[in-house]
N, C-alpha and C positions, 0 to 999 in steps of 0.2 A: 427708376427711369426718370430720366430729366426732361422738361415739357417745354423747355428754351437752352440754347446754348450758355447763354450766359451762367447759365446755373453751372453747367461743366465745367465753367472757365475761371467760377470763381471760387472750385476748387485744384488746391494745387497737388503736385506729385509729389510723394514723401519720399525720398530716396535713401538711405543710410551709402555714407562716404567709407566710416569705420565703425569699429564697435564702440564711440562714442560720439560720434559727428553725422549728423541730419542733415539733409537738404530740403526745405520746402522750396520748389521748385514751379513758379508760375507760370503760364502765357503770358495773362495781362492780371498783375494781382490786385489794382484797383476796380476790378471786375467786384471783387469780393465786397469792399465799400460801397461803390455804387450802388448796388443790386440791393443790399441790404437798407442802403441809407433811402430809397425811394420806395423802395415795399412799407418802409417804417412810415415815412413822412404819408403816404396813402391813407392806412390802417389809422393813425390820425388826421385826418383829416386837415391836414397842412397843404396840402396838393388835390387836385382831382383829375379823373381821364377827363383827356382834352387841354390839360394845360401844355403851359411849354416851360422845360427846364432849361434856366440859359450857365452857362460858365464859361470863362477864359482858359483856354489849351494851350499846351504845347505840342502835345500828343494822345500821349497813353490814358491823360483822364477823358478827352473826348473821346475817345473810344469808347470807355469802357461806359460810361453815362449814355451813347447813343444805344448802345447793349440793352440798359438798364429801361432807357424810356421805350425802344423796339419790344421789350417783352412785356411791360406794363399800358403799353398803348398810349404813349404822352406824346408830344411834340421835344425834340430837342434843337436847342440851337446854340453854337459852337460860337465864340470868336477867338480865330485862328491866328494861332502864332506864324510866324514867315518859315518858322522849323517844321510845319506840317507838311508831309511830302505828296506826292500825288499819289501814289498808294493809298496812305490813309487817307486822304481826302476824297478818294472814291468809294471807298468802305462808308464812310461816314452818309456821304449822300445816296447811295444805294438804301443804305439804314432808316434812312429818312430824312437824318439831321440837315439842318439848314447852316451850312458852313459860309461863317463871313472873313475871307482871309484880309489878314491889316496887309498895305500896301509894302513891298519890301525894302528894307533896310538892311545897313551892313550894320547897324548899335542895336544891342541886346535892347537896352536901357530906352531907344527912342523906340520899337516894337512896344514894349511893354506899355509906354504910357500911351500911345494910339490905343492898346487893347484896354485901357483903365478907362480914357473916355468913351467909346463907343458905349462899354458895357455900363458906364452911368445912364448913360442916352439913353440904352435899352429900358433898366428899370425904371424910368421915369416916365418915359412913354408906353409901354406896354404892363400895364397892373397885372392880367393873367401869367407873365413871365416869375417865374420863383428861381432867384440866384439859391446855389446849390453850396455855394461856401465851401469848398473841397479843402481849402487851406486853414477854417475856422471854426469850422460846424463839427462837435464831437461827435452825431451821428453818423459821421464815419467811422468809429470805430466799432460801428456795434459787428459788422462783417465780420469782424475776425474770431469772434466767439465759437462757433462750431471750430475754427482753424485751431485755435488753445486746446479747445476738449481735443484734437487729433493727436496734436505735437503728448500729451497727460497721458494716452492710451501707451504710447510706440517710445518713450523714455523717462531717465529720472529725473523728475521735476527738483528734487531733492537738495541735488548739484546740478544744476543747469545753468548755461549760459546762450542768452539770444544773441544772436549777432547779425545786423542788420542795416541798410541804410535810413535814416533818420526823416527824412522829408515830410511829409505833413503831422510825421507822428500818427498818423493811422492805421501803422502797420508792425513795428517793430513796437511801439508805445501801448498801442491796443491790445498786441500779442501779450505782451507782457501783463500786462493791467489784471487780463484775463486771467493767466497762468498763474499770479500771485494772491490769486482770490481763493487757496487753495493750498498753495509755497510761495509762502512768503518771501523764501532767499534764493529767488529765482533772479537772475542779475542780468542786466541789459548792459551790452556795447554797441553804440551808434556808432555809425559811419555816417563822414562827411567828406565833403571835397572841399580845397582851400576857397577861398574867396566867399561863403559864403556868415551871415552874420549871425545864425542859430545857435551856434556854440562858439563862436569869437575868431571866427577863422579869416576875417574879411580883408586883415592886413597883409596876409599873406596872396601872392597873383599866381596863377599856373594859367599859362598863355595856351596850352593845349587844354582847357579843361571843357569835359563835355558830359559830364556828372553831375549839372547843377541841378537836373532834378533832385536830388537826395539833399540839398540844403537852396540856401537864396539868398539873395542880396538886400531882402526885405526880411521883416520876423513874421511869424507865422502864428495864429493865434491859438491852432491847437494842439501845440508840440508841448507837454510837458516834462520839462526839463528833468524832474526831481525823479523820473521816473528812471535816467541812465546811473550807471555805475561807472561807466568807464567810454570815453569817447576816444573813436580812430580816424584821425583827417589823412585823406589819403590824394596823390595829384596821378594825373593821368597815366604816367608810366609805372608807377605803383599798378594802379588798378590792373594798365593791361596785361603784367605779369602774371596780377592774380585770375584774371579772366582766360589767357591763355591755359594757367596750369591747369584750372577747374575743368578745363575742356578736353584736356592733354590726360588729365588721370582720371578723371570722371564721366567723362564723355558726354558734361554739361553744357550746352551751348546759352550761354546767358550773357545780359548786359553787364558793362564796366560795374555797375554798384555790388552787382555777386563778385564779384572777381575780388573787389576790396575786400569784403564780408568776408569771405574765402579767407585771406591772404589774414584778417584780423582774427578767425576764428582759429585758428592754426597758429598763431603767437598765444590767445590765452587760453588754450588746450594746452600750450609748452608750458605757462607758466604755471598751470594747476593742470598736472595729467589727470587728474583723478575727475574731472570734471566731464558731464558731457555738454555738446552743444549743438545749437541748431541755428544754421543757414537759411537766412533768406536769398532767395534769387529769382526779382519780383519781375521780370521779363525777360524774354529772349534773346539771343544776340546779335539777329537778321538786320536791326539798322545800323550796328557798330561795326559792320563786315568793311567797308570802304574806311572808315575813319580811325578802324582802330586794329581788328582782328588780322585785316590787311596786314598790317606791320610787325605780325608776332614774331619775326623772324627776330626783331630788336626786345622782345621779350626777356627779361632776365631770368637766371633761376632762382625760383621764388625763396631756396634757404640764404640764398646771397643777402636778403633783405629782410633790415629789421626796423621796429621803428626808435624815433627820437621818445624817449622819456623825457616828458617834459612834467614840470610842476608847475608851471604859470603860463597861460595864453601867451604874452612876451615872447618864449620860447619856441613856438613851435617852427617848423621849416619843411621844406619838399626834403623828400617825397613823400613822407609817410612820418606821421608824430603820434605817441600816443596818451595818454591824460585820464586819470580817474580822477570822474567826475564827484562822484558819493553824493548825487544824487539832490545837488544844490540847485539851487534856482538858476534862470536864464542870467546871463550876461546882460550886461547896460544894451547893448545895440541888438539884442535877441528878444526884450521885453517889446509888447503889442501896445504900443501906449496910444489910447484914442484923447486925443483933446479938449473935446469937450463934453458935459455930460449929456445934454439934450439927445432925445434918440434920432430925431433927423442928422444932424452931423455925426452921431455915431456913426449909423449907418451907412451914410455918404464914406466915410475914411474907413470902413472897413472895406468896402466895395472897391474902392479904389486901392488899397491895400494888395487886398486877392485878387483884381486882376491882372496889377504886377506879377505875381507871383508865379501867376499860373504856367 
């Protein structure tokens, strides 16, 4: 029996697709990191009840962190992207969390950096506030531990293949990390969306893109790179193909980054049948109803589409490219380069950093 929801939420539904394809299937799967990452920082004594944990939102991490400090008894305090909808924003303050929305903009890029100052202001003026670094801090990965041992029970680690959107690297990175402490030739394919600069996609623009969670415009400090085998950029009408079909033969309701996962899991299943693999599909697909599911009618069908084999970043293109990686290091504009070494400036340009990002 679970003594908080958050506990329930930050396990996901194992579902088998076929007799070689898995779905772990979330609500909200930075529940998992959250929950874990604040129990941990507690147990060390990094935090205490009564403090307040601050971080820069888009959405689905202030959720899941207001979860996290509601069942450990903290304070949380949110600043909110212009993407945060009134929905979530009533969850949040019902929660407790104390939500500060940046004023609204129609530029991604001027939101972000109103969210970068304020959240310096915070840490400057408030010392009991503890940034929670979602985009930097590897104790987010430790969530996904029990998730490994689940996926080691229910298939063969042996031939396995993750597939998954890539974004803080807390989840498809983690998973894997895990999974490889064990089997070692357990092979990760990330998913990304064009424009962002993780794995060198930035040259490339998709004007409908609404996937930027799963990569960024910024680098990310704890994404490691060496950990992929094989990278899928994917742009919107890609995804909503894959997202429709997942829904259409699985009866999975999830966001665009399953739907790519989907659409990628199912290309290297064709190129190695003998393979199994497992699906990520780290949220629902309740906010992509008007933006995206709406339009399934212009849905392709998904054997129609395959992607660009590409051998150099140069090459890639919409709507879908794909690239083994072997597990090399980040890209020039993917590395986290801090300036200089002192830890006050460190810190200042990490901070500012991640709350672009967020």
């Amino acid at each position: 029996m679970d003594h908080h929801i958050a506990e329930a939420l930050s396990r996901p539904a194992l579902v088998r697709l076929d007799s070689r394809t898995l779905c772990l299937r979330f609500e909200t799967m930075k529940v998992a990191s959250a929950l874990e990452a604040v129990r941990y920082l507690l147990e060390r004594g990094t935090i205490a009840h009564g403090d307040t944990l601050v971080d820069s939102s888009s959405g689905i991490y202030a959720h899941a962190l207001a979860l996290a400090c509601h069942r450990y008894g903290l304070h949380c305090h949110i600043v909110a992207s212009t993407t945060v909808d009134k929905t979530l924003r009533t969850q949040l303050e019902i929660l407790g969390a104390t939500v500060e929305p940046m004023p609204p903009s129609q530029s991604l890029k001027l939101d972000q950096s109103r969210r970068v100052e304020r959240v310096r202001e915070i840490l400057r003026d408030r010392p009991r506030h503890h940034w929670m670094r979602q985009y930097h801090d590897d104790v987010h990965y430790r969530g996904y531990r029990p998730i490994a041992d689940l996926v080691r029970e229910h298939a063969d680690c042996s031939r396995l293949t993750v597939v998954g959107g890539v974004g803080t690297g807390a989840s498809t990175g983690a998973l894997t990390r895990f999974l490889r402490e064990t089997d070692p030739d357990v092979e990760l394919a990330g998913v990304q969306p064009f424009d962002s600069v993780t794995f060198g996609s930035e040259h490339v623009h998709d004007p409908e893109i609404i996937i930027a969670g799963i990569g960024s415009s910024i680098p990310f400090g704890n994404v490691d790179h060496a950990l992929y085998d094989t990278v899928h950029w994917f742009g919107f009408d890609a995804a909503l193909t894959g997202s429709v079909a997942l829904l259409r033969e699985h009866a999975i309701f999830a966001g665009l980054s399953a739907g790519a996962a989907y659409l990628a899991a199912r290309w290297e299943q064709r190129l190695d049948p003998d393979r199994h693999v497992v699906v990520l599909a780290p949220d629902t697909g309740h906010r992509y109803v008007d933006a995206a599911y709406s339009r399934h009618e212009q849905a392709m069908a998904p054997d129609d589409l395959r992607p660009r084999q590409i051998g150099a970043l140069e090459e890639m293109d919409l709507p879908w490219s794909r690239m083994r990686w072997n597990r090399r290091q980040a890209p020039p504009n993917g590395q986290l380069r801090i300036s200089t070494p002192s830890p006050a400036s460190t810190a200042a340009t990490i901070t500012a950093t991640t709350a672009a990002a967020s």
